[in-house]
The first five atom37 places (N, CA, C, CB, O) and aatype in JSON, in Angstrom:
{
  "aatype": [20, 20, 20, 20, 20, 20, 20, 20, 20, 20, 20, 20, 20, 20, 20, 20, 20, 20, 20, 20, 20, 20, 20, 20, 20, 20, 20, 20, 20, 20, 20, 20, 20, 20, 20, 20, 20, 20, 20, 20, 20, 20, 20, 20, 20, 20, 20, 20, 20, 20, 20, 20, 20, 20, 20, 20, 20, 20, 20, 20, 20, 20, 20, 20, 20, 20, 20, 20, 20, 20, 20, 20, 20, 20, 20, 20, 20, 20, 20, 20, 20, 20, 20, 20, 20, 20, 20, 20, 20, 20, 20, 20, 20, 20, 20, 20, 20, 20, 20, 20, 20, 20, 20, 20, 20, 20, 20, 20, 20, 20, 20, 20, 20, 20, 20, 20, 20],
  "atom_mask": [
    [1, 1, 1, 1, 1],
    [1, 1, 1, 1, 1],
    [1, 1, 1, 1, 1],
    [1, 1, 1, 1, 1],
    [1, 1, 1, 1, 1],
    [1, 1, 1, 1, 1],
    [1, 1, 1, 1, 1],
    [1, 1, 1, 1, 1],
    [1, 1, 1, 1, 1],
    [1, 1, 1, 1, 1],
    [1, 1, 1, 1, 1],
    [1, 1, 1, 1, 1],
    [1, 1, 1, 1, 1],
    [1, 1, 1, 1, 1],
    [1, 1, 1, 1, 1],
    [1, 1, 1, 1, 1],
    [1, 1, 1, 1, 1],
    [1, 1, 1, 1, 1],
    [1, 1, 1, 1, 1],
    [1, 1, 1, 1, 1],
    [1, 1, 1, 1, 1],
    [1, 1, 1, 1, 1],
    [1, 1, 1, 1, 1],
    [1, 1, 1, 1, 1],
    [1, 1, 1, 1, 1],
    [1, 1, 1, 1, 1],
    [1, 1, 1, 1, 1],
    [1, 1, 1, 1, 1],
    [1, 1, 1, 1, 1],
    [1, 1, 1, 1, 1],
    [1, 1, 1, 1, 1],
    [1, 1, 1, 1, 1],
    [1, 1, 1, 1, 1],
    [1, 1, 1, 1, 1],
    [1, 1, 1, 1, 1],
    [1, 1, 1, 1, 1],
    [1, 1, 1, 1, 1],
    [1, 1, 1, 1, 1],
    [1, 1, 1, 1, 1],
    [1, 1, 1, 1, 1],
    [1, 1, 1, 1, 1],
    [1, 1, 1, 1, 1],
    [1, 1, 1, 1, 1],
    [1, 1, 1, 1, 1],
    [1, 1, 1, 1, 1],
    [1, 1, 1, 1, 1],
    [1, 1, 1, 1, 1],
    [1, 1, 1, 1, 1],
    [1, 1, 1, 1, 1],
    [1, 1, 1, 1, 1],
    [1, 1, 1, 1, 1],
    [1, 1, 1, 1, 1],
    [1, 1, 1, 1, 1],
    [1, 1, 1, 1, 1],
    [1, 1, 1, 1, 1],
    [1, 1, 1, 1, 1],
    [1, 1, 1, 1, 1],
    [1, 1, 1, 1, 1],
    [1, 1, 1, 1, 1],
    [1, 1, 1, 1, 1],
    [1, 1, 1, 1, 1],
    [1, 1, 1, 1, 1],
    [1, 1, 1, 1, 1],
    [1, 1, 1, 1, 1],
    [1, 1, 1, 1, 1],
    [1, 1, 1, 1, 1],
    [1, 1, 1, 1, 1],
    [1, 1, 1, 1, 1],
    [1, 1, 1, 1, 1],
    [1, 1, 1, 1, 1],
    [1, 1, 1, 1, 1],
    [1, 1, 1, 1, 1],
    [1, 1, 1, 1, 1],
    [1, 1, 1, 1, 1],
    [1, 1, 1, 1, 1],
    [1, 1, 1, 1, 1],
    [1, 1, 1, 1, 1],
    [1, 1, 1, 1, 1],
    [1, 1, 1, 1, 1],
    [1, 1, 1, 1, 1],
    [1, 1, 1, 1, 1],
    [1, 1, 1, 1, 1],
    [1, 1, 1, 1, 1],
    [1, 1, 1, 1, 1],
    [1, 1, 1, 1, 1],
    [1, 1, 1, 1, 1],
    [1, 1, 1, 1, 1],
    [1, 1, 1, 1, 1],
    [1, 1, 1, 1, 1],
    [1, 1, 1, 1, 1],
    [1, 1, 1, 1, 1],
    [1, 1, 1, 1, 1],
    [1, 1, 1, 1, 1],
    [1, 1, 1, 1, 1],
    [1, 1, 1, 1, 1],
    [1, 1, 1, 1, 1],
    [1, 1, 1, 1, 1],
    [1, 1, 1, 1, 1],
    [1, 1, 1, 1, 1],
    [1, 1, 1, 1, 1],
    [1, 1, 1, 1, 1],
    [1, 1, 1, 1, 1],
    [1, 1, 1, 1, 1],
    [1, 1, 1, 1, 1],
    [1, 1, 1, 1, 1],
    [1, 1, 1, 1, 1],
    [1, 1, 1, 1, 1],
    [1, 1, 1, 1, 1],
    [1, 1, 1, 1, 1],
    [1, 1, 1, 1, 1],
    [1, 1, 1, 1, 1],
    [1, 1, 1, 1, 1],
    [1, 1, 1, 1, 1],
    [1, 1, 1, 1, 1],
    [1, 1, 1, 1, 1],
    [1, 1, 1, 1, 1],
    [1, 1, 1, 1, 1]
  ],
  "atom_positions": [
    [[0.85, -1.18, 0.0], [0.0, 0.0, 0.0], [0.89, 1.25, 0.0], [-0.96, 0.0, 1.23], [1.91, 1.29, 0.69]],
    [[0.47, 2.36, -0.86], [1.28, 3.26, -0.96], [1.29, 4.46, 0.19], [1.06, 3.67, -2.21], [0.24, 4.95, 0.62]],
    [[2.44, 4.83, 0.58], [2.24, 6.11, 2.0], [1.4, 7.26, 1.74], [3.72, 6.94, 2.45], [1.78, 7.85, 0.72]],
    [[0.53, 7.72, 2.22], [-0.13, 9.07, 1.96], [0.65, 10.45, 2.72], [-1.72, 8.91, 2.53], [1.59, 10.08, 3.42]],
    [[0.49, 11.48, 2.71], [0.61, 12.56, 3.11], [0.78, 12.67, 4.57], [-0.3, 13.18, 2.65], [1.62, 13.29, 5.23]],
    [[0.08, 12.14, 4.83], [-0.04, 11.98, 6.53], [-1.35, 12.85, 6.93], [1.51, 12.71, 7.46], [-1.81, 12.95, 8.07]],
    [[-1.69, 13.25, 6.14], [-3.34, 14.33, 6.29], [-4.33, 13.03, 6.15], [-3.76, 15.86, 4.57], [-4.41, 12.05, 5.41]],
    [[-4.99, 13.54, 7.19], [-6.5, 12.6, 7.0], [-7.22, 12.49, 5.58], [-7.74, 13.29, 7.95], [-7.61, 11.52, 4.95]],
    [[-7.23, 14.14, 5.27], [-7.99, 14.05, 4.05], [-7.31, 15.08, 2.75], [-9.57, 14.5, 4.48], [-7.81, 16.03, 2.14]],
    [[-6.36, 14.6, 2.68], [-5.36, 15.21, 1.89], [-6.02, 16.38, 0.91], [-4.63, 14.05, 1.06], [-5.69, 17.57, 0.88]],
    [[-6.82, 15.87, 0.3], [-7.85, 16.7, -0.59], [-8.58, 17.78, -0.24], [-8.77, 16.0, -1.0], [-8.71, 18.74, -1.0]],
    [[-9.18, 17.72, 1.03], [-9.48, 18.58, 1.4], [-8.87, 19.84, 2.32], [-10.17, 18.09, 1.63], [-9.32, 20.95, 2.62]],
    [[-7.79, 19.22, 2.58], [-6.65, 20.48, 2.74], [-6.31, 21.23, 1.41], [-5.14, 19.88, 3.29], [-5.51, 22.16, 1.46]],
    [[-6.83, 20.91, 0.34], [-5.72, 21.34, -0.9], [-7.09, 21.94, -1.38], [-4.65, 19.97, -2.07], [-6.92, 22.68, -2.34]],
    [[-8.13, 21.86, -1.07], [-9.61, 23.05, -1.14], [-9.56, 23.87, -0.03], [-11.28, 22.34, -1.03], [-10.01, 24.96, -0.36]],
    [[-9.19, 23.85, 1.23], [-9.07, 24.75, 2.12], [-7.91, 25.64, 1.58], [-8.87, 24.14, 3.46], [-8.25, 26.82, 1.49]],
    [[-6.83, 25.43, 1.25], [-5.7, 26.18, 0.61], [-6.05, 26.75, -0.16], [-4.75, 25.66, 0.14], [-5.69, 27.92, -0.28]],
    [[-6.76, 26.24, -0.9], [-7.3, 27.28, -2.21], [-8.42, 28.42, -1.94], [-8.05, 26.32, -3.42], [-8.71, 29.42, -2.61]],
    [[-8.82, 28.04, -1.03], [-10.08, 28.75, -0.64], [-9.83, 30.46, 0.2], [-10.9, 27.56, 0.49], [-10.55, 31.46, 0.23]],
    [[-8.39, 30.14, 0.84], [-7.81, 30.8, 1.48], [-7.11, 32.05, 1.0], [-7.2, 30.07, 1.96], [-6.86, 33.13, 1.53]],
    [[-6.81, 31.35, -0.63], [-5.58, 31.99, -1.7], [-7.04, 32.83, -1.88], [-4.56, 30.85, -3.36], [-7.04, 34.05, -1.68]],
    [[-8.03, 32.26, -2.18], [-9.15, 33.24, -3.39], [-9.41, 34.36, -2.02], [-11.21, 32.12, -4.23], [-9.31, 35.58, -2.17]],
    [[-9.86, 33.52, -0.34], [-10.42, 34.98, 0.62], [-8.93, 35.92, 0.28], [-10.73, 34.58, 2.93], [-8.9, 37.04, -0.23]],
    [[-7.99, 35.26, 0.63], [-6.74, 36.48, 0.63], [-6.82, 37.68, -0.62], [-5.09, 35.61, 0.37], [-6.65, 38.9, -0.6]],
    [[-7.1, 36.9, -1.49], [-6.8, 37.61, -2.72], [-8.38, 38.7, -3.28], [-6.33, 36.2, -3.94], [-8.54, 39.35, -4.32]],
    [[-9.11, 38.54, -2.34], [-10.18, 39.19, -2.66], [-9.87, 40.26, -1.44], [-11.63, 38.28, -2.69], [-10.08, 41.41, -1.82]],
    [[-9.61, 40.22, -0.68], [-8.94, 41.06, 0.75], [-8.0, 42.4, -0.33], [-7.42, 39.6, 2.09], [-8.26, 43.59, -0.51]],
    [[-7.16, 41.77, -0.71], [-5.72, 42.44, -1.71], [-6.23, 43.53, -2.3], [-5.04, 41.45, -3.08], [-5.8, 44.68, -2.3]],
    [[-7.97, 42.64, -3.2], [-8.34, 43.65, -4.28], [-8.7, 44.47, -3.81], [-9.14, 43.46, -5.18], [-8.21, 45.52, -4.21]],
    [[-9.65, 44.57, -2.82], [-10.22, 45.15, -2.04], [-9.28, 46.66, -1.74], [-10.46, 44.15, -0.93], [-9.55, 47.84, -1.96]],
    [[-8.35, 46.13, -1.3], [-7.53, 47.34, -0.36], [-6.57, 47.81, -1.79], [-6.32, 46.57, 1.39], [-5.47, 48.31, -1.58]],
    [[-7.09, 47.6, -3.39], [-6.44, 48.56, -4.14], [-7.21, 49.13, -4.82], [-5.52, 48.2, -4.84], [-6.8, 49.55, -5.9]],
    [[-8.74, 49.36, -4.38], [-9.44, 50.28, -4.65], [-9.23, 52.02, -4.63], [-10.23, 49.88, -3.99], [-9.52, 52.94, -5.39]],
    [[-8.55, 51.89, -3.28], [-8.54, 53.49, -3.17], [-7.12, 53.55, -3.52], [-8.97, 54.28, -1.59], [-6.98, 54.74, -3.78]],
    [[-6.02, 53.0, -3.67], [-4.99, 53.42, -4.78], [-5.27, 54.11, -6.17], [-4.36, 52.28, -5.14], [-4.91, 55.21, -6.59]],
    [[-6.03, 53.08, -6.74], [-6.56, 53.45, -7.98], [-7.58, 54.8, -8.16], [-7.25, 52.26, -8.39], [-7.96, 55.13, -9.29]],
    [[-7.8, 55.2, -7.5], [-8.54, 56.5, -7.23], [-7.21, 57.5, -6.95], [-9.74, 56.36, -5.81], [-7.06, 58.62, -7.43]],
    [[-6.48, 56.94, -6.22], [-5.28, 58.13, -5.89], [-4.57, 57.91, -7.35], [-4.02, 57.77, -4.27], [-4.32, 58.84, -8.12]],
    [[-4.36, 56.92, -7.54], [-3.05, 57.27, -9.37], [-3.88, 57.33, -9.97], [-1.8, 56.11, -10.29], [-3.48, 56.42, -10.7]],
    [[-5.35, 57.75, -10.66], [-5.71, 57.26, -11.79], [-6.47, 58.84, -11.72], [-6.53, 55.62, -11.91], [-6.63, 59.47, -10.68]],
    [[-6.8, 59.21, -12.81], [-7.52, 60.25, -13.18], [-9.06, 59.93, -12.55], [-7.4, 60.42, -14.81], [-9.75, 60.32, -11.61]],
    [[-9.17, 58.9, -13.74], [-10.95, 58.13, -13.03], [-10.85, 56.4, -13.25], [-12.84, 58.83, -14.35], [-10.69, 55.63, -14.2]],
    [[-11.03, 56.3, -11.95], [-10.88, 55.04, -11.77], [-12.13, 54.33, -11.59], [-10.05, 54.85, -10.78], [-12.32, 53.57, -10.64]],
    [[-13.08, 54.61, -12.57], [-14.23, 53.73, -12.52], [-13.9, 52.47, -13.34], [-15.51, 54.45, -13.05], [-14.24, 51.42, -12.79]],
    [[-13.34, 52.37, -14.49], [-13.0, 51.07, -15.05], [-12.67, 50.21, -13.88], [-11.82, 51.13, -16.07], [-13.35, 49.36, -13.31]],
    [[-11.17, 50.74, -13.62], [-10.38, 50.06, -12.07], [-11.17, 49.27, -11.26], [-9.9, 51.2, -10.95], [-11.14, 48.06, -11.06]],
    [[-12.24, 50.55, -10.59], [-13.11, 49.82, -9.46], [-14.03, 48.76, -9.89], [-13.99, 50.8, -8.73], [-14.33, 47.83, -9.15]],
    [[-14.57, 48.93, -11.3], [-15.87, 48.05, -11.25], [-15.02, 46.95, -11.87], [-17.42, 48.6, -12.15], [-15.65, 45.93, -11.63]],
    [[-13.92, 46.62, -12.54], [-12.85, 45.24, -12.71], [-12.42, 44.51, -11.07], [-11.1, 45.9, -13.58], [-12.33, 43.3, -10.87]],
    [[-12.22, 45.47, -10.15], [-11.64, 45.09, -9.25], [-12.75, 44.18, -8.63], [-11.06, 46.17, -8.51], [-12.56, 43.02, -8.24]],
    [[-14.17, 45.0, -8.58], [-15.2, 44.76, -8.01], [-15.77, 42.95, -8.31], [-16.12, 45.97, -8.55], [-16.19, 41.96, -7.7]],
    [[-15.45, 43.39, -9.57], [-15.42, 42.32, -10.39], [-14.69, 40.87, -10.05], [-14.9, 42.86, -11.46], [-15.12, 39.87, -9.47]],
    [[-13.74, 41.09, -10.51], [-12.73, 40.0, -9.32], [-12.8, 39.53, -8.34], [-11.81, 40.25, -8.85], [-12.66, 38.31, -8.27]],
    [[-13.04, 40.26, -7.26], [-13.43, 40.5, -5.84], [-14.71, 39.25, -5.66], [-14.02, 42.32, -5.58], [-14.67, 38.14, -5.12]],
    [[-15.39, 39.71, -6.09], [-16.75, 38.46, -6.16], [-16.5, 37.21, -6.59], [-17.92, 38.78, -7.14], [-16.68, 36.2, -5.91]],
    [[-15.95, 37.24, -8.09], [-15.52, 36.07, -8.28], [-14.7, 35.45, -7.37], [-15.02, 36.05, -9.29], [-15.02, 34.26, -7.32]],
    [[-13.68, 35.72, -6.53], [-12.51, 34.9, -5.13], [-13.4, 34.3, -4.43], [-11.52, 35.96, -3.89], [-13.36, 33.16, -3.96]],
    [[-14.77, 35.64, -4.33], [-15.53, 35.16, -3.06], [-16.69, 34.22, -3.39], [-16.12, 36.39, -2.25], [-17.13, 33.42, -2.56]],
    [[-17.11, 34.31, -4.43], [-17.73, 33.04, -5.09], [-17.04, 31.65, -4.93], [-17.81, 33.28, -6.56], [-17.39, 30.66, -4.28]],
    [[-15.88, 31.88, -5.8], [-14.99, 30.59, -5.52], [-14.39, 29.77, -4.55], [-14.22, 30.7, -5.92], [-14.31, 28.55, -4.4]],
    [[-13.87, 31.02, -3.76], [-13.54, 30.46, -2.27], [-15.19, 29.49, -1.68], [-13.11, 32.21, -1.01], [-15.33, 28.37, -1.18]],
    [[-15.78, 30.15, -1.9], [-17.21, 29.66, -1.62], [-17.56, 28.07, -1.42], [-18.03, 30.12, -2.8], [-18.21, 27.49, -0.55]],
    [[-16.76, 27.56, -2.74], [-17.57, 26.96, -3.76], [-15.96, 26.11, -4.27], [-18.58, 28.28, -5.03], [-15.66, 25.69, -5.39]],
    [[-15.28, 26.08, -3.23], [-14.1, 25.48, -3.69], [-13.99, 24.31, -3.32], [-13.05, 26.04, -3.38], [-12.78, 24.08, -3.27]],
    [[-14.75, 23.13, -2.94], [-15.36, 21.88, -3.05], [-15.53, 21.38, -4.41], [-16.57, 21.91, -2.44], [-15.4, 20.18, -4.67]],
    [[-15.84, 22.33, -5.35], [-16.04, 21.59, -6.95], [-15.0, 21.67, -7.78], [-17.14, 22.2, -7.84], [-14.57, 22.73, -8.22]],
    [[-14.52, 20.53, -8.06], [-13.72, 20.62, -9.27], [-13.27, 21.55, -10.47], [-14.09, 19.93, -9.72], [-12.1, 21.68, -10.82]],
    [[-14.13, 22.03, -10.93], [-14.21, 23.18, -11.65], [-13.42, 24.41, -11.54], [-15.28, 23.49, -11.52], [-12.75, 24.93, -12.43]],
    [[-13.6, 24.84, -10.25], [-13.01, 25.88, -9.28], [-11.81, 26.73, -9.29], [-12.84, 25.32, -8.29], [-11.48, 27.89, -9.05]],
    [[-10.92, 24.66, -10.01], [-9.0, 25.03, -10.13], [-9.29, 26.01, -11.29], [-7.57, 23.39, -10.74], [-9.06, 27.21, -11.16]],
    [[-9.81, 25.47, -12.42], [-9.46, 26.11, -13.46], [-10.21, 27.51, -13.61], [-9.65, 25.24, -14.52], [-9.89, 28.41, -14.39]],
    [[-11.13, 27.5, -12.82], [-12.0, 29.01, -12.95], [-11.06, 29.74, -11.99], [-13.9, 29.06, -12.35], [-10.9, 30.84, -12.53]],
    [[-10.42, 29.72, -10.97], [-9.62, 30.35, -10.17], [-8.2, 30.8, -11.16], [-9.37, 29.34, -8.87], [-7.51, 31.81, -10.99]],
    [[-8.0, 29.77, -12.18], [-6.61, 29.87, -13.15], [-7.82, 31.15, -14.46], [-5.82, 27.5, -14.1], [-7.27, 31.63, -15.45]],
    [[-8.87, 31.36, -14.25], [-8.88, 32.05, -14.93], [-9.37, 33.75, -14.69], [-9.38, 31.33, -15.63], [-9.63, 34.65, -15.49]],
    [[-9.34, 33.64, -12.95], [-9.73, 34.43, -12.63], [-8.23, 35.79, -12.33], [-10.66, 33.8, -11.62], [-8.24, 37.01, -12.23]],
    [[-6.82, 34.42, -12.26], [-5.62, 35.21, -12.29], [-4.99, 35.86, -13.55], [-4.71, 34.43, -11.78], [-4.25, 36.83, -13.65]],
    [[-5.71, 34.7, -14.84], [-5.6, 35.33, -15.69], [-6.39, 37.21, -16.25], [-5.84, 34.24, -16.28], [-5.8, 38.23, -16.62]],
    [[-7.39, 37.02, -16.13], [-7.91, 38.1, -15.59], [-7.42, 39.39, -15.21], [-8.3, 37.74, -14.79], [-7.42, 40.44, -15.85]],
    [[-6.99, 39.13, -13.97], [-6.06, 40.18, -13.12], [-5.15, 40.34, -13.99], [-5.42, 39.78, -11.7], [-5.56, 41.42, -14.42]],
    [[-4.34, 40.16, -14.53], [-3.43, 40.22, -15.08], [-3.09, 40.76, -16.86], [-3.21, 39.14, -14.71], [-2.09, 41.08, -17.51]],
    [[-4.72, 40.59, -17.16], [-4.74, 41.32, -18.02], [-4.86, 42.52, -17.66], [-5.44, 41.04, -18.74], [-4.31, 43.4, -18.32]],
    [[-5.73, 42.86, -16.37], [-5.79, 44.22, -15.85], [-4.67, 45.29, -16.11], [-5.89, 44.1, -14.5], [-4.85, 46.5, -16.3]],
    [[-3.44, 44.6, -16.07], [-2.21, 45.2, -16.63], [-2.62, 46.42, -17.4], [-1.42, 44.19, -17.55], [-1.98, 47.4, -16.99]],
    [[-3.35, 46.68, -18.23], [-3.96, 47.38, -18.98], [-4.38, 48.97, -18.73], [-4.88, 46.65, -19.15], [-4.15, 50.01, -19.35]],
    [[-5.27, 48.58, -17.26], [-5.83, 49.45, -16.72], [-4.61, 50.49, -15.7], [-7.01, 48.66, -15.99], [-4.7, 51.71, -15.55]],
    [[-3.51, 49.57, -15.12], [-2.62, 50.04, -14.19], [-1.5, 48.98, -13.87], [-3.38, 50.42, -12.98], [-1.82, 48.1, -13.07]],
    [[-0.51, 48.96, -14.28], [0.72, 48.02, -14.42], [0.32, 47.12, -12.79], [2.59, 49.12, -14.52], [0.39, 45.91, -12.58]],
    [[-0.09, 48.23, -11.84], [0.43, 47.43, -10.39], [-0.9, 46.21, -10.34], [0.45, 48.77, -8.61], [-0.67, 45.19, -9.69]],
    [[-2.08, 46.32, -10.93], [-3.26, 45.47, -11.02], [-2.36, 44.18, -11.77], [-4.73, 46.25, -11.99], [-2.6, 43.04, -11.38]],
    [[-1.5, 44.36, -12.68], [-1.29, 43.4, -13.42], [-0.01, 42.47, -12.7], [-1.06, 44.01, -14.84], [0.08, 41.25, -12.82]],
    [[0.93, 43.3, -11.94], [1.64, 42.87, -11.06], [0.89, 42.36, -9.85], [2.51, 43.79, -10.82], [1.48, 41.38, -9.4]],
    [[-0.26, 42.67, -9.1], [-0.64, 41.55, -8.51], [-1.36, 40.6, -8.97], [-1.09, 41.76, -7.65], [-1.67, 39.78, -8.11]],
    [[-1.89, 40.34, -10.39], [-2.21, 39.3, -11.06], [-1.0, 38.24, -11.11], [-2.65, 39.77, -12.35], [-1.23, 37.04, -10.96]],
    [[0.38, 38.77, -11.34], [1.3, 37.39, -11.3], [1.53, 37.37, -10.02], [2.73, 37.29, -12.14], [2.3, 36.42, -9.88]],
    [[1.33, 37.82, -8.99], [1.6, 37.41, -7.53], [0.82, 36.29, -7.39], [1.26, 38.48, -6.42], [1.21, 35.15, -7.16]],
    [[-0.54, 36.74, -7.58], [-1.55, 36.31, -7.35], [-1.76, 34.88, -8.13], [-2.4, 37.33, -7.58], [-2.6, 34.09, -7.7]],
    [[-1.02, 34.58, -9.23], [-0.91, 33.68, -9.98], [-0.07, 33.08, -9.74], [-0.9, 33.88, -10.93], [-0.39, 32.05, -10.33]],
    [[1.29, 32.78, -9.07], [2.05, 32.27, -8.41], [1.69, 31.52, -7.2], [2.75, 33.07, -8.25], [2.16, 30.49, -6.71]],
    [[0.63, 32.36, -6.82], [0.24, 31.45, -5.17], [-0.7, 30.4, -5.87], [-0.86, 32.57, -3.61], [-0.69, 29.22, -5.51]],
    [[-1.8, 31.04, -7.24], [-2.78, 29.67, -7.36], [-2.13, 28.39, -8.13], [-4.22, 30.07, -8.26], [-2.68, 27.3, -8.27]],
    [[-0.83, 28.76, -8.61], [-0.03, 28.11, -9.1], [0.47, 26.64, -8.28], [0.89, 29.07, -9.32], [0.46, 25.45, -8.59]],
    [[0.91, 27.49, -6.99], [1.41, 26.63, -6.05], [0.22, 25.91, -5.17], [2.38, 27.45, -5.17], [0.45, 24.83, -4.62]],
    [[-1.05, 26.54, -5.08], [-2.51, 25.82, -4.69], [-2.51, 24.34, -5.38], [-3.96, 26.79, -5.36], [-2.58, 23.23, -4.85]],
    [[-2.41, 24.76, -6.84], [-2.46, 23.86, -7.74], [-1.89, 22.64, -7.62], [-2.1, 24.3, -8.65], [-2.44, 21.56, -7.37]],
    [[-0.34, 22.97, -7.89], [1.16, 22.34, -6.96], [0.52, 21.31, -6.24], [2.05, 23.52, -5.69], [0.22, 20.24, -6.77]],
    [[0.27, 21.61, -4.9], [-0.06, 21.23, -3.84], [-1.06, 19.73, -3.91], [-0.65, 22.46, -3.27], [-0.89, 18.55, -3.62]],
    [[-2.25, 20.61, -4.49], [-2.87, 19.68, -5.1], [-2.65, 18.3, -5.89], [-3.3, 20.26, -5.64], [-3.14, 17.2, -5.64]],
    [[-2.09, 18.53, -6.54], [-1.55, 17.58, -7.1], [-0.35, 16.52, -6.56], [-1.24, 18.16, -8.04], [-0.13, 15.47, -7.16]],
    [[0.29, 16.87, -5.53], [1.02, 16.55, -5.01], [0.78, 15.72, -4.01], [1.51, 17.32, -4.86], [1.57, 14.86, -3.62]],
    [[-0.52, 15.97, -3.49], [-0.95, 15.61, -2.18], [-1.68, 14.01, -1.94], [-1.97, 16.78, -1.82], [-2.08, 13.38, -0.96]],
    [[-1.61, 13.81, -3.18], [-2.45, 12.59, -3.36], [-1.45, 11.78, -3.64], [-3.57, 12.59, -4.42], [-1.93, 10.65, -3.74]],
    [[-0.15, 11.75, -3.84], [0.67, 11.0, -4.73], [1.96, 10.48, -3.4], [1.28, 12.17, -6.28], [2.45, 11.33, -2.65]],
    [[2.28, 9.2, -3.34], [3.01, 8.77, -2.27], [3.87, 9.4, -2.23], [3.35, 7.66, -2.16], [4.08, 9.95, -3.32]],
    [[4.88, 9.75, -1.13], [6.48, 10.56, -1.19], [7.31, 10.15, -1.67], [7.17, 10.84, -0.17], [7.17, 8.92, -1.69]],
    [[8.46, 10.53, -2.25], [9.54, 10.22, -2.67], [9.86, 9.43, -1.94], [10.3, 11.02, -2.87], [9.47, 9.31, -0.78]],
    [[11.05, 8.41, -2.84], [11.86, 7.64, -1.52], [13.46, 7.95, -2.48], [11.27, 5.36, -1.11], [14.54, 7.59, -2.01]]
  ]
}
């Protein structure tokens, strides 16, 4: 029989992780609302993208029990990151932000699979 992780429920640590990345990352957007009002002439695009985002983390985090989730979360960093558009630093925390769901991902995948020997 092959060794597991040592987690009871390996899987569901690796939906709590993710769930955590999307509350964090909806927290982030949140608090670069009023940046974007300070650098931006008019930052209504900004806010209602951010706004935008923001829901989707918190949807997902939600709702991060379903399968689906990984890849809607991989497309929700994509996203951000096009934001680039609107304000370089939106697009720089899109690859932050894509690095951590990266490593969610990682994790995931990892977690199910016996350890090295």
């Amino acid at each position: 029989m092959a060794e597991q992780s040592g987690l009871k429920d390996p899987q569901r640590a690796a939906r709590g992780l993710a769930a955590m990345a999307l509350a964090f990352e909806a927290l982030a957007l949140l608090l670069a609302i009023v940046p974007m009002w300070i650098l931006l002439d008019d930052a209504t695009v900004a806010t209602t993208a951010i706004l935008v985002l923001t829901a989707a983390c918190v949807v997902l985090a939600g709702m991060a029990g379903r399968p689906w989730v990984w890849p809607a979360g991989a497309v929700v960093q994509a996203a951000l990151i096009a934001c680039w558009a609107i304000h370089w630093a939106l697009g720089v925390a899109g690859l932050v932000f894509a690095s951590v769901w990266l490593y969610c991902w990682y994790v995931k995948t990892q977690l199910g699979k016996p350890p090295k020997r």
